[in-house]
C-alpha positions in Angstrom: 92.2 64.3 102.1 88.9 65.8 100.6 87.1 62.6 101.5 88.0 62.8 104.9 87.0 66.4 105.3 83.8 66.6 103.4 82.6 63.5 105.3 83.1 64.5 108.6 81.7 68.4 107.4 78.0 66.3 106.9 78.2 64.8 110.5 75.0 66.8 111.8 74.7 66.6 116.3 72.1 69.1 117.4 73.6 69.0 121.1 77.4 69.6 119.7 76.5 72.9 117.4 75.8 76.2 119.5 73.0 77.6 117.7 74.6 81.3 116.8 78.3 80.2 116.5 79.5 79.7 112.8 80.2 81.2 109.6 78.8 78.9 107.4 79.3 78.1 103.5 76.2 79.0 101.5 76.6 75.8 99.1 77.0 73.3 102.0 73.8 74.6 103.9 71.3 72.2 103.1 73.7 69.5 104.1 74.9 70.9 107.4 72.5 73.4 108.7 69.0 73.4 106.6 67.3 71.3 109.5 68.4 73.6 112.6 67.5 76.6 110.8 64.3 75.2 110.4 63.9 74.1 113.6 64.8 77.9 114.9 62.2 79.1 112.6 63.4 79.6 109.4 60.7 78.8 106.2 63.2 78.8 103.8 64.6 76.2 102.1 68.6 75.7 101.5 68.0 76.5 97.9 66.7 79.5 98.3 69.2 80.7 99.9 71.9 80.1 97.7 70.9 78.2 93.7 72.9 78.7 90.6 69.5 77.3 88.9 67.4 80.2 89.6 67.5 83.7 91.2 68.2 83.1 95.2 69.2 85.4 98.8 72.5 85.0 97.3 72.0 87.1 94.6 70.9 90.5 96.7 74.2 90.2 98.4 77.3 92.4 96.9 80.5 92.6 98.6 80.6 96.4 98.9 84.4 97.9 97.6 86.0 94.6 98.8 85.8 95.6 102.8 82.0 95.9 103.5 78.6 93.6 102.7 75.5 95.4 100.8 72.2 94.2 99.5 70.3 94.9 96.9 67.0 96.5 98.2 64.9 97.1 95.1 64.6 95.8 90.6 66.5 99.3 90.4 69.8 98.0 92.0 69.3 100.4 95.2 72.1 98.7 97.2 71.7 99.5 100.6 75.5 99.4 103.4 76.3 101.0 106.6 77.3 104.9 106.5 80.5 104.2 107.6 80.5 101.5 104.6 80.3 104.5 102.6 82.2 106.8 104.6 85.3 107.5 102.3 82.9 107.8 99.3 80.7 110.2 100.9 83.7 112.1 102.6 85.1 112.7 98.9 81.9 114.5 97.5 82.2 116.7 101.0 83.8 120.2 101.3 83.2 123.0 103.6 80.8 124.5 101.5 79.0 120.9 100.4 79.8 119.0 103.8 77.8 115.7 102.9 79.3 114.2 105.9 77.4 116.4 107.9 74.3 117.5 106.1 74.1 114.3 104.4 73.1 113.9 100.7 69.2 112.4 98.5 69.2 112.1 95.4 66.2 113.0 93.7 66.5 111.6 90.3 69.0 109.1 88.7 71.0 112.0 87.3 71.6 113.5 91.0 73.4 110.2 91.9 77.1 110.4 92.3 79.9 108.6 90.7 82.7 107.0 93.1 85.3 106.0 91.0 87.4 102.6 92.3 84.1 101.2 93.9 82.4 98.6 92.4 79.9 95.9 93.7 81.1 91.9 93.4 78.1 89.1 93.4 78.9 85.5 93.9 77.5 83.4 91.0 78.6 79.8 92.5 81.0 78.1 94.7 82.8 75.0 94.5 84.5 72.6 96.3 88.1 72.2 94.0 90.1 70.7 97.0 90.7 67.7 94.8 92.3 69.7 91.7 94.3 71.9 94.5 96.1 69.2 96.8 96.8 67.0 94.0 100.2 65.9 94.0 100.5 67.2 97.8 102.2 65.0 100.2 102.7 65.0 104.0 106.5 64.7 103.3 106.7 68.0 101.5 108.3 71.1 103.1 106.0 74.0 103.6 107.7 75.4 100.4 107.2 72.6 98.4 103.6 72.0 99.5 102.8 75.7 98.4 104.5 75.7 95.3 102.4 72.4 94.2 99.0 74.6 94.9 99.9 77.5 93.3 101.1 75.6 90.2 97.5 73.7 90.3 95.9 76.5 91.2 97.2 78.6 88.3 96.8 75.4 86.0 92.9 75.2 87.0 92.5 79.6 86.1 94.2 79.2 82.9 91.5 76.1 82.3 88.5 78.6 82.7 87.2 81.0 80.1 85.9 84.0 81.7 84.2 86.8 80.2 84.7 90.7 80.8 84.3 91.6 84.8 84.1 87.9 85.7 86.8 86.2 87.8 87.5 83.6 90.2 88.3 83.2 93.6 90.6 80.4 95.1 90.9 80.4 99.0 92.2 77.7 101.7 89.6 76.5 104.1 90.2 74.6 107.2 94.4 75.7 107.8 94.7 74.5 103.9 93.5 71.3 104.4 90.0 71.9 102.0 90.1 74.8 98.6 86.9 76.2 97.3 86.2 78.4 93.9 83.9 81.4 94.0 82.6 82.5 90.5 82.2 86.1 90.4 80.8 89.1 88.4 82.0 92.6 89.4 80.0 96.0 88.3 82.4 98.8 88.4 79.9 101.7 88.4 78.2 101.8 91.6 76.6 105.6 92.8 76.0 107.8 95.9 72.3 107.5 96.3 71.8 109.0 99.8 73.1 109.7 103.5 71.9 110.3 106.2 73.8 113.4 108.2 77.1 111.7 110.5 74.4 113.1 113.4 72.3 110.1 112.8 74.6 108.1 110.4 77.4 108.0 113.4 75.3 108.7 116.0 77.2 108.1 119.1 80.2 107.9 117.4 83.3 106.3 119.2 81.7 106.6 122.5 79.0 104.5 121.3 81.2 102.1 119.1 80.9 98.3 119.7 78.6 99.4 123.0 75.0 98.5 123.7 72.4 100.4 123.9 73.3 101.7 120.7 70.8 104.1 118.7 72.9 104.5 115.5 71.4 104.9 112.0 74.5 103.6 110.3 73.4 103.2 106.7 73.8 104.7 103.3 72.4 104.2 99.7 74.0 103.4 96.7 73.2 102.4 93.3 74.4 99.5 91.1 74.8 100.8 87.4 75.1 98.1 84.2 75.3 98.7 80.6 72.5 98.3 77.8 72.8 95.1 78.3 72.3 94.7 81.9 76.3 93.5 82.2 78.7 94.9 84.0 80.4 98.5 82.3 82.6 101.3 83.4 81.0 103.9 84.3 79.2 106.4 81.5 76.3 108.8 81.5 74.5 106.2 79.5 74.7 103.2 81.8 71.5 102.2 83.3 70.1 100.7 86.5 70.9 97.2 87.5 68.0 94.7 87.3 68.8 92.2 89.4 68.3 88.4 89.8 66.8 89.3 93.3 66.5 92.0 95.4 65.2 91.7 99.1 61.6 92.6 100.2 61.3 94.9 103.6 59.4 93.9 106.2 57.8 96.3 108.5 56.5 93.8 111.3 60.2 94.3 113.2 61.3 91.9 115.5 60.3 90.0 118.5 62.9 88.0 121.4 63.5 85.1 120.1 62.9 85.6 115.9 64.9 84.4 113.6 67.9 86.3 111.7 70.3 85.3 109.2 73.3 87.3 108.8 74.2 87.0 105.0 78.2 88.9 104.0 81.7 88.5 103.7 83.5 88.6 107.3 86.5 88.8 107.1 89.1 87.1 109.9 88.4 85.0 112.5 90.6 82.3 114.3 88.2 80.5 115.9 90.6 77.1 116.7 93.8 78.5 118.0 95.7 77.0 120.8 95.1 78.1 124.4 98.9 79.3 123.9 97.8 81.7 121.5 95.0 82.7 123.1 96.9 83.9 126.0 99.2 85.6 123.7 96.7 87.8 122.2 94.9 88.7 125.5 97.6 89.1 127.6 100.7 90.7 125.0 99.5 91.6 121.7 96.1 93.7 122.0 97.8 95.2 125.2 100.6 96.7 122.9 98.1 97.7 120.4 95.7 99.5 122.2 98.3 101.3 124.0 100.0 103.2 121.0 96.5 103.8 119.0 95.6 105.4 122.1 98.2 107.9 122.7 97.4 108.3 118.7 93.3 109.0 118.8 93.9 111.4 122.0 96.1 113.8 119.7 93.8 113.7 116.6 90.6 114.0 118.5 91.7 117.0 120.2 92.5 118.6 116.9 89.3 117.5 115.1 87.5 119.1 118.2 89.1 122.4 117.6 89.3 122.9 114.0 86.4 121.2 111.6 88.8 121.6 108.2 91.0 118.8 110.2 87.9 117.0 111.5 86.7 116.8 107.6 90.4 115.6 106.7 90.9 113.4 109.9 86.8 111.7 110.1 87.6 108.8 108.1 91.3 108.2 109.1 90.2 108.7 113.0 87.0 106.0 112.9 89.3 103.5 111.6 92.1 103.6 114.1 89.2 104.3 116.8 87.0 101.2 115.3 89.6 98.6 116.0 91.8 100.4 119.1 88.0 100.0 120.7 87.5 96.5 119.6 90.6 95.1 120.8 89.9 96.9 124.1 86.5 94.8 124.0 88.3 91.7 123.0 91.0 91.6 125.6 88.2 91.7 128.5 86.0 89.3 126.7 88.5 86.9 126.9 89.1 87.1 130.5 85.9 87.3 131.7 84.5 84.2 129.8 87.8 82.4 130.3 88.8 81.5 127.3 92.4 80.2 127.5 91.0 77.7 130.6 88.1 76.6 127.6 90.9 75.9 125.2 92.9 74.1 127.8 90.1 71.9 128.7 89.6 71.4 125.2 93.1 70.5 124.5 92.8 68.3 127.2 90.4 65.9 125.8 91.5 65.9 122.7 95.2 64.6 123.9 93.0 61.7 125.6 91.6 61.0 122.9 94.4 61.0 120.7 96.7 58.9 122.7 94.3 56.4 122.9 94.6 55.6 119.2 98.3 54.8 118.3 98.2 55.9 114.9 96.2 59.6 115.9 98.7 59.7 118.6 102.2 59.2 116.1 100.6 62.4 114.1 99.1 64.6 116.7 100.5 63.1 119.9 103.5 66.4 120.5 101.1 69.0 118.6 100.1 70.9 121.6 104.1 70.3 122.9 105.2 72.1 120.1 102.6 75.1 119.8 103.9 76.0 123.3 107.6 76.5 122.3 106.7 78.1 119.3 104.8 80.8 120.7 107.0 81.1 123.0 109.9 81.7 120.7 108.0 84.1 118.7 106.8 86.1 121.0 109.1 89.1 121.5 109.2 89.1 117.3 105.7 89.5 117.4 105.2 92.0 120.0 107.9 94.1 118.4 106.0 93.2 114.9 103.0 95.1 116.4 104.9 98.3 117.6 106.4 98.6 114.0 103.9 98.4 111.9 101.0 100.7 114.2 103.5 103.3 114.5 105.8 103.0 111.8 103.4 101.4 109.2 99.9 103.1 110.0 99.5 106.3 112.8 102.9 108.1 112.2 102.0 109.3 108.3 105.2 110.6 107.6 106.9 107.2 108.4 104.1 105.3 106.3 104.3 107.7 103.5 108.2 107.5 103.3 108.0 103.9 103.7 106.1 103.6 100.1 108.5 106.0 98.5 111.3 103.9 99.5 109.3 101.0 98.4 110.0 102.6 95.1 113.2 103.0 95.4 113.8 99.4 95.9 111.9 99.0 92.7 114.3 100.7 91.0 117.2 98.9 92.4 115.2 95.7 91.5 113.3 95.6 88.5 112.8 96.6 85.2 112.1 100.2 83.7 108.4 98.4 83.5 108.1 97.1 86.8 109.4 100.6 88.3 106.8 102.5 86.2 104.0 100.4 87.2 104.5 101.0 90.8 105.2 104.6 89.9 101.9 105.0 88.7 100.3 103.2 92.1 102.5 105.7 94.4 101.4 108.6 92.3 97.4 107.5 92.9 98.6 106.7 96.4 99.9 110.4 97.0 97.0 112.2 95.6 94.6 110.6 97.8 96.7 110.7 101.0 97.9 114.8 100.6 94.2 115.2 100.2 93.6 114.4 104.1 97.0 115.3 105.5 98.1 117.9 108.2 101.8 117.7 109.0 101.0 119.9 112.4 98.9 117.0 113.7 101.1 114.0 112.6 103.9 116.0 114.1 102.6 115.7 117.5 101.7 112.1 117.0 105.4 111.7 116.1 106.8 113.4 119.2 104.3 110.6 121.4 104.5 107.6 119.4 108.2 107.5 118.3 109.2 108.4 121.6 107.1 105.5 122.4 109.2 102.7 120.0 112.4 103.9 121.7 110.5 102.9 125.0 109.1 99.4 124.4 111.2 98.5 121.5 114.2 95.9 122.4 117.4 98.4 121.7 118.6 95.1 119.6 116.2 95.9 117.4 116.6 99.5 116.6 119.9 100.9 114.5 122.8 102.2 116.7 122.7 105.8 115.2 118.8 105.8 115.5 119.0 104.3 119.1 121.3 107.4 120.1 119.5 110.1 118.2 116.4 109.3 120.4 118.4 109.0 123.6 119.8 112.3 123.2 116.4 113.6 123.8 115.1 112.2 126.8 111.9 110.9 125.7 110.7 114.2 125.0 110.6 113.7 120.8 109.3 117.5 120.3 112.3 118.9 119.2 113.3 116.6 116.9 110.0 116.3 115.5 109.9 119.8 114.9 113.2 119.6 113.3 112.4 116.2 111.3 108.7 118.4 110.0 110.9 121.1 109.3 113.6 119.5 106.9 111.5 116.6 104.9 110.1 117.6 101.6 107.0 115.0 102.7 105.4 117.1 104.8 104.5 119.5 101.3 102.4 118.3 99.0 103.5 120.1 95.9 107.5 119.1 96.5 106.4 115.5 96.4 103.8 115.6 93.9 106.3 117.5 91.7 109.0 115.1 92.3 107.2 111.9 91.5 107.1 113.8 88.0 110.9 114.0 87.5 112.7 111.2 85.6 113.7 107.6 87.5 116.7 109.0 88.8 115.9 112.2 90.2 113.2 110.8 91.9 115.2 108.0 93.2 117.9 111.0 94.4 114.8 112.9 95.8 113.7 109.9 98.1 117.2 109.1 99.3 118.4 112.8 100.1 114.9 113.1 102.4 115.4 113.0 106.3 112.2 111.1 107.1 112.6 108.5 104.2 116.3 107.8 105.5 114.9 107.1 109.2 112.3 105.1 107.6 114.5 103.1 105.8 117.2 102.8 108.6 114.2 101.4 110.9 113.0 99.3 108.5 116.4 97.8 107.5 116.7 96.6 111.1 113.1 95.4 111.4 113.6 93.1 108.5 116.6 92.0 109.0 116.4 91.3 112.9 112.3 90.8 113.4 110.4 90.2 110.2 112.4 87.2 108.4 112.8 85.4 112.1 108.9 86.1 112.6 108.1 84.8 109.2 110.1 81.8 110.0 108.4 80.8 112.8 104.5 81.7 112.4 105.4 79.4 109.2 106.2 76.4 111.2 103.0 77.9 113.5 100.7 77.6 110.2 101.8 74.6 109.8 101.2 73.2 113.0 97.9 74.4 112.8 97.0 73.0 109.7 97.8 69.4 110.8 96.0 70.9 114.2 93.0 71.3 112.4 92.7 68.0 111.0 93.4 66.2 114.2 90.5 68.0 116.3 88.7 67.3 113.2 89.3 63.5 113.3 89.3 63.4 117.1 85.7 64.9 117.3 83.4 63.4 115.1 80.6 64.0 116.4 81.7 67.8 116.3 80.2 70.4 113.1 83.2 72.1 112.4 82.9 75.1 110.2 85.7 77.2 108.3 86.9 80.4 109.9 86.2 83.8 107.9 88.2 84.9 105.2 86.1 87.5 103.4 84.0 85.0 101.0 80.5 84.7 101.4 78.8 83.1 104.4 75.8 82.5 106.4 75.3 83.0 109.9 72.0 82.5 112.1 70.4 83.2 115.2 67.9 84.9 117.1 66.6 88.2 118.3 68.1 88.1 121.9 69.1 90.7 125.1 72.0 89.8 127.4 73.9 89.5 130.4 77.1 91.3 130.3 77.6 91.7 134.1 76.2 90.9 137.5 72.8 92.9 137.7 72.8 94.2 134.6 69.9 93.0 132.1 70.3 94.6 128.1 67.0 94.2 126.1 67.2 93.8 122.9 65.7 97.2 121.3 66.3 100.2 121.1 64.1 103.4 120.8 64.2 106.5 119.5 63.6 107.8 122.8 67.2 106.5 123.5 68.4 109.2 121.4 66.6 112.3 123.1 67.6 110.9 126.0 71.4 110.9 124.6 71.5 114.4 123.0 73.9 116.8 123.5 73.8 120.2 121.7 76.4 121.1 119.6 77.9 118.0 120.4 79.7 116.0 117.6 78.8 112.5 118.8 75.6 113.3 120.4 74.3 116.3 118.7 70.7 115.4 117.1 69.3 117.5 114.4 66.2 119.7 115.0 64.0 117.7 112.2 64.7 114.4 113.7 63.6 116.1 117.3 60.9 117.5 116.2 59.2 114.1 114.1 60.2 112.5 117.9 57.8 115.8 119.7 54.8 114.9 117.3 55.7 111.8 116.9 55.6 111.6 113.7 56.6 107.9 112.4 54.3 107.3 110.1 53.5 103.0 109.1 57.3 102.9 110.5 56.4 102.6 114.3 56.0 100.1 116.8 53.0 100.4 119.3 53.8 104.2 119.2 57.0 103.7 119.6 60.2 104.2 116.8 62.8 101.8 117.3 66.1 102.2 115.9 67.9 99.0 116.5 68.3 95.4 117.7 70.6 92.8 118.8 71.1 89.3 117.7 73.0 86.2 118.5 74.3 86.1 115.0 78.3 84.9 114.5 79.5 88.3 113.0 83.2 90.3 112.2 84.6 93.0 110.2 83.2 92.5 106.2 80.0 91.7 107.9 78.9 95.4 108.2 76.6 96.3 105.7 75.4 92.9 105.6 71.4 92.2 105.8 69.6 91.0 108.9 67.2 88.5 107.1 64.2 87.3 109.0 62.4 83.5 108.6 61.0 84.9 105.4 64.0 86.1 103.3 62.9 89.6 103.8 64.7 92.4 105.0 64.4 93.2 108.9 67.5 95.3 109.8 71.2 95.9 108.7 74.4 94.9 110.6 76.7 97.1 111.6 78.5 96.3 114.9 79.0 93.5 117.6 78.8 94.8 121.3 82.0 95.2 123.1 81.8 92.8 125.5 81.5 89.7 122.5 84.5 91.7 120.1 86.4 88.5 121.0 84.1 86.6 119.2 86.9 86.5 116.8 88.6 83.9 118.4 86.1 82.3 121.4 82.3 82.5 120.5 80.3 82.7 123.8 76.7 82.5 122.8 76.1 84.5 126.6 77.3 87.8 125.6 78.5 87.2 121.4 75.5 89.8 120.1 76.0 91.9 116.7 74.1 95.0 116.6 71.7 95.6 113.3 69.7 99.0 112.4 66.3 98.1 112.7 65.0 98.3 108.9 61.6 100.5 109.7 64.2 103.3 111.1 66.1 103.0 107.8 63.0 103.8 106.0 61.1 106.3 108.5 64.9 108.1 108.2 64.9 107.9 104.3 61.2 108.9 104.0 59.8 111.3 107.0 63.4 112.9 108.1 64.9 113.3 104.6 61.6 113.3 102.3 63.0 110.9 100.3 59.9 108.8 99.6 60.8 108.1 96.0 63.3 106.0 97.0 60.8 103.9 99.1 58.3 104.0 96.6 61.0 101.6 94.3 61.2 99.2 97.4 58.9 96.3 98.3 57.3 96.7 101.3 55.9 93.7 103.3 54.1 92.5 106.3 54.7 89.0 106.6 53.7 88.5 110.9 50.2 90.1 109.7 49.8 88.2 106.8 50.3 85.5 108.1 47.4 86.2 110.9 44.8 87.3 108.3 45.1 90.5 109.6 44.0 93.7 106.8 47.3 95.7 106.5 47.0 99.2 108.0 48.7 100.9 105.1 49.2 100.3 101.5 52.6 99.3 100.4 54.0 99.9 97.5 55.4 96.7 95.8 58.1 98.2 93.5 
């Protein structure tokens, strides 16, 4: 099976490849992409981009806390990720008095930095095709269960094989639908520091209005710091740790960006399904991001109003309220992608050919001849378990807090039932951790009115068939106005104060377990869930496991139907390379986007007093004398910049690299019209959206007189360099 994949991964056709679209595996670039990235503009070589011989790009790039990308900016360990990268970490050091979120935060001295305990920074040290070593002993014949029993015993056979030293591990993960396994060798620093923020008024500029939209004028970056023991290794954090010297750190170049440069996007995205079915397709357009959007927003209208009228819940509610905003907004964006580029009529036409070719070769046509057939009935079948899926778990599992909170208490109630004294201790522990944190950023009087809408809304969508009788009847009795019993559900449930359940989770295994079960809100919880499982869950497992299936042997047909085609793996948060170019758009008759953006853009957008708009009196005033300093552009201070790079969630925080391996900007969104990029890359209107890296540093240095933290960066002019041109400005080469 490897031989057949890796050989038709090195097929290289320049007219097949749409320069932009793929996520692309470091180790195979010189083999697959080194020559088009040259031809584009790169000057790199493949190697040094990613070498285990000697220090390379790869080396700069940390996955950030396990959810974001960061880089390492400076022989300091300066790591530099988005602001709402470091959101959580800079809402935890905020209070009313010391509001960081919106004052934002320099450190002027390593001993000003702050701890964040729980983040840590993971580098890739090498990757490594092992698909050999994980489908051995694999057979077409085998049942799904069989198959994945085989890999997991190989797969913990090959760990146990490997001797790794303190903070190391490795990373296993399925490529291609299963049908390819590589190994990532990593090194994880635990001790990574707040090193500065800018204030939410540029950090989050625009806030959700602005999200995923162009023209964006968004300084969304934040500064930590890497910390490493005496011996430059990883170490908990303690006052004695030092700086991390890194194998490489990127340059900044202050020549910007032109239409048409290069860019290299360098991170760990996260999902994409970039070869479903057309049936699927449909599915998510038309059912599944409907559903989604709808109860998130009924959700975000609630919250926002509170967060607009009192600023103790907009501290608790900031972080809570981008994230449900950030993807109720992106599926919005995706949904109307997806029409208006037609992607379901792509993936038919698609489909179409490869059934051609495939029943023109008897034996392609006994293994892949029905494929299509089948995907039809089976998303068919398991649609109403998945559109039911969705309503469960965004208003049971996520936006109503009380219901996700008494879901993980009676997750330890199970444990009780069904483990060990051991087992229940251990997820004790976790739900104690768990509490802490979420009491911290509760209000019962806004989740109560969230209940009221969205509950009211399950009893609405929700096939009765899958809700308990008793349940079912309690919610018709009101009418579909929830109020009442919310207020009598708030009222009654020991959840809704922090002390009761703190103090309960102290008690001995049986009280607590008598706490959880006498609670209102844990009983309708577990009722609800009970019925889910029973009646939606285990029928949806069943069937999206004969649909992973499919897809697998899906995969390796379109794989050996096309080979001419450059087929490259879909996202699943290990490291990749994407490129492209500096590029506007088109996203609708008559309307042109360039691909910059000023800092006139944001005068033009203020709004006093306003939260998404507001623009402090500094940053207006640097704007009114213009005062950019080396970090302009003809007189002009830009801010950000799009690109035709193939991005997704993990990639924020990642660098924008330009044809040098230097620093040009840092990438933080996609524009709303391209969300759907996820699933159907259209190089017309796919564009991410990066801060430009001279606004970074004009932000950093003029707006926050933070200079000393530029003074450890290396500062470059590459475009003038190369011209012979004297530099304007000394640069410090840190």
């Amino acid at each position: 099976m490897r031989n057949l994949i890796s050989g038709l991964l090195i097929v290289f056709t320049f007219n097949v490849c749409i320069a932009g679209e793929g996520m692309w595996l470091p180790l195979l670039l010189q083999s697959l992409n080194e020559s088009e990235m040259q031809q584009m503009g790169m000057k790199l070589k493949a190697e040094d981009i990613y070498s285990v011989n000697k220090g390379s790009l790869k080396d700069a790039i940390a996955h950030f806390g396990g959810f974001c990308t960061s880089e390492v900016i400076s022989n300091s360990g300066l790591l530099l990720t988005n602001h709402h990268c470091g959101y959580r970490q800079i809402q935890s050091h905020s209070s009313l008095d010391n509001n960081l979120i919106k004052n934002g935060f320099w450190a002027k001295s390593f001993d000003q930095e702050l701890p964040n305990p729980g983040l840590f920074a993971t580098f890739i040290e090498s990757i490594e095709d092992v698909s050999d070593i994980m489908l051995m002993g694999v057979t077409d014949e085998m049942t799904e269960k069989e198959r994945q029993s085989t890999i997991d015993k190989n797969m913990a056979k090959h760990k146990a094989s490997i001797k790794l030293k303190e903070h190391h591990d490795i990373i296993i993960r399925p490529f291609f639908h299963g049908n390819q396994y590589f190994l990532f060798n990593t090194i994880t620093f635990p001790d990574v520091r707040l090193v500065g923020t800018p204030p939410e008024s540029i950090g989050k500029f625009g806030a959700d209005t602005d999200n995923w939209v162009w023209p964006r004028h968004t300084g969304d970056f934040s500064l930590f710091r890497i910390y490493a023991g005496p011996d430059n290794a990883p170490a908990e954090y303690s006052t004695e740790n030092k700086p991390y010297k890194p194998k490489h750190f990127l340059p900044i170049s202050l020549d910007g960006v032109a239409e048409g440069d290069f860019t290299m996007i360098f991170g760990f995205p996260g999902r994409t399904n970039s070869y479903l079915p057309s049936q699927a397709v449909a599915q998510i357009q038309d059912v599944l991001d409907p559903a989604k959007i709808s109860i998130r927003d009924k959700a975000l209208k609630i919250i926002d109003a509170e967060m607009r009228a009192d600023e103790a819940i907009k501290i608790k509610y900031a972080s809570k309220f981008a994230s449900t905003a950030n993807y109720w907004k992106k599926w919005i964006g995706e949904s109307q992608g997806l029409k208006s580029t037609g992607a379901v009529a792509k993936k038919q036409k698609f489909e179409a050919e490869f059934n051609k070719r495939v029943a023109k070769n008897p034996e392609w046509n006994k293994k892949y001849g029905s494929l299509l057939d089948e995907f039809e009935q089976l998303y068919e079948d398991i649609e109403p378990y998945a559109y039911t899926r969705d309503h469960f778990n965004e208003i049971i599992g996520r936006n109503v807090e009380l219901m996700r909170v008494a879901g993980v208490l009676n997750r330890l109630a199970s444990r009780y039932n069904a483990e060990n004294q051991d087992g229940f201790n251990r997820y004790l522990k976790r739900v104690k951790s768990f509490a802490t944190g979420f009491y911290k950023d509760y209000e019962p009087a806004v989740d109560k009115k969230v209940f009221a809408e969205l509950m009211a809304m399950y009893f609405e969508k929700v096939n009765p068939a899958y809700i308990p009788e008793d349940v079912a009847a309690m919610f018709a009795k009101y009418k579909g106005d929830l109020s009442p019993l919310a207020d009598q559900m708030y009222g009654s449930s020991m959840l809704t104060n922090t002390s009761k359940v703190l103090d309960l989770l102290e008690k001995d295994p049986k009280q607590i377990i008598d706490g959880i079960n006498a609670d209102v809100a844990c009983s309708l919880q577990s009722k609800l869930n009970e019925t889910f499982q029973d009646n939606v869950e285990s029928k949806y497992q069943e069937l999206n496991a004969q649909i992973q299936s499919l897809q697998r042997t899906y995969m390796k047909g379109m794989m050996t139907a096309f080979p001419e085609k450059k087929f490259y793996p879909d996202a699943n948060s290990t490291m990749r390379v994407t490129y492209g170019q500096v590029n506007g758009y088109k996203p609708r008759d008559a309307v042109t986007y360039d691909p910059v953006t000023y800092l006139s853009g944001v005068i033009e957008k203020y709004v006093p007093e306003d939260y998404e708009f507001d623009v402090p009196e500094k940053l207006q005033t640097l704007y009114a004398k213009k005062n950019f300093g080396r970090y302009a552009d003809k007189g002009k201070m830009p801010v950000c910049f799009l690109g035709s790079n193939h991005t997704t969630g993990g990639n924020s925080g990642s660098p924008a690299i330009d044809a040098n391996g230097n620093l040009i900007g840092l990438n933080f969104d996609r524009v709303w019209e391209g969300t759907m990029s996820d699933i159907n890359y259209d190089k017309s209107i796919c564009r991410n959206i990066m801060v430009d890296a001279r606004y970074i540093l004009f932000i950093i240095d003029k707006f926050a007189g933070a200079g000393h933290l530029v003074d450890e960066m290396k500062l470059v002019h590459p475009k003038l360099e190369k011209k012979g041109q004297k530099l304007t400005a000394p640069l410090k080469n840190g």
